[in-house]
C-alpha positions as CSV (number, residue, x, y, z in Angstrom):
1,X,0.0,0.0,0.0
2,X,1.0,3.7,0.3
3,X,0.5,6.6,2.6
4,X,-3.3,7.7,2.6
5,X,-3.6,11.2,4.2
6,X,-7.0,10.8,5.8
7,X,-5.4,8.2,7.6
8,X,-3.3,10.8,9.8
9,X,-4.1,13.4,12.4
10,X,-3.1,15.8,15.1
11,X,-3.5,15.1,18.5
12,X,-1.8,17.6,19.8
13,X,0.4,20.8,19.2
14,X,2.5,23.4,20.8
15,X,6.0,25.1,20.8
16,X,6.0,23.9,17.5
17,X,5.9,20.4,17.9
18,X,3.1,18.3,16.7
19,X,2.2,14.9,18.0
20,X,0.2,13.1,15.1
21,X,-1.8,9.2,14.6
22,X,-1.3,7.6,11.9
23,X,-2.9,4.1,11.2
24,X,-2.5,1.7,8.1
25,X,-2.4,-2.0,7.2
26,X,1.4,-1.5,6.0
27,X,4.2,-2.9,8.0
28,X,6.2,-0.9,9.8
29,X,8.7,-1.5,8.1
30,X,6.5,0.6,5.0
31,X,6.4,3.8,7.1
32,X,10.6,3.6,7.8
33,X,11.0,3.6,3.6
34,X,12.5,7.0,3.0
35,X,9.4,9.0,1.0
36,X,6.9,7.2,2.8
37,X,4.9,10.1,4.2
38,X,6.5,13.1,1.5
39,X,2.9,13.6,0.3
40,X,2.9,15.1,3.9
41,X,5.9,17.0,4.2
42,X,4.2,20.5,3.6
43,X,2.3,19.4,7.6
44,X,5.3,17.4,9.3
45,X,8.5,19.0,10.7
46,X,12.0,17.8,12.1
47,X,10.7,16.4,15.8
48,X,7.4,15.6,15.1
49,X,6.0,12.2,16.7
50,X,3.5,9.8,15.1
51,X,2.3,7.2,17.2
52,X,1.5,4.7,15.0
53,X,-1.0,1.4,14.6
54,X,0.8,-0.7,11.9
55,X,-0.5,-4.1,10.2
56,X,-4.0,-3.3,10.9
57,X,-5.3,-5.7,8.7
58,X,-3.2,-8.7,10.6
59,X,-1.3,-9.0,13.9
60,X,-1.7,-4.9,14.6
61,X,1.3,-3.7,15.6
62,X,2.2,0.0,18.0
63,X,4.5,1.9,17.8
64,X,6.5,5.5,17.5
65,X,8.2,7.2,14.8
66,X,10.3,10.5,15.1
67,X,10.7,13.0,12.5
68,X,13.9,13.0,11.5
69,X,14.3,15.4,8.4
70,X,11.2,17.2,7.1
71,X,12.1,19.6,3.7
72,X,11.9,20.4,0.2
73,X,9.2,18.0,0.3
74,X,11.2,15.1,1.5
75,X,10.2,13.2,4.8
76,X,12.6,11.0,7.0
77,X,11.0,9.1,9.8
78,X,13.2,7.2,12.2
79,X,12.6,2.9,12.1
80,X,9.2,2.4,14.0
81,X,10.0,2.1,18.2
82,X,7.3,-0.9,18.8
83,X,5.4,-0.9,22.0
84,X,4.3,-3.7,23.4
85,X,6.2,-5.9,21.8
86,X,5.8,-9.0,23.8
87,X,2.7,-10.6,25.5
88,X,3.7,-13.3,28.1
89,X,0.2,-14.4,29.0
């Protein structure tokens, strides 16, 4: 699949940082691919957080990625942090 824009949003802002959701049926592993979310880059910005739901239409999966470089219409996101990532019981 590809990034679908309805498919993220602001939760919160301030100071210039912006803490956004972002949910698809992609891997994670999707959302790390550099250009992955430049249809977006005019919104995100260096430091931004997306918590993210990955795999949705599998084993849904958690987890955060940071902004790393947001310019010239380029976007960067850091490989996904999971969390959660084990369930003992």
């Amino acid at each position: 699949m590809a990034y679908l824009s309805k498919d993220l949003s602001v939760l919160a802002y301030a100071n210039g940082f912006t803490l956004w959701h972002y949910t698809t049926a992609d891997a994670a592993a999707a959302g790390d691919t550099a250009g992955y979310f430049n249809a977006a880059a005019d919104m995100l910005r260096a430091g931004d957080i997306i918590i993210a739901n990955t795999e949705t239409a599998a084993t849904p999966k958690g987890g955060l990625f940071f902004v790393s470089t947001a310019a010239a219409g380029s976007v960067d996101v850091n490989d996904m942090t999971q969390v959660g990532a084990a369930d003992s019981d």
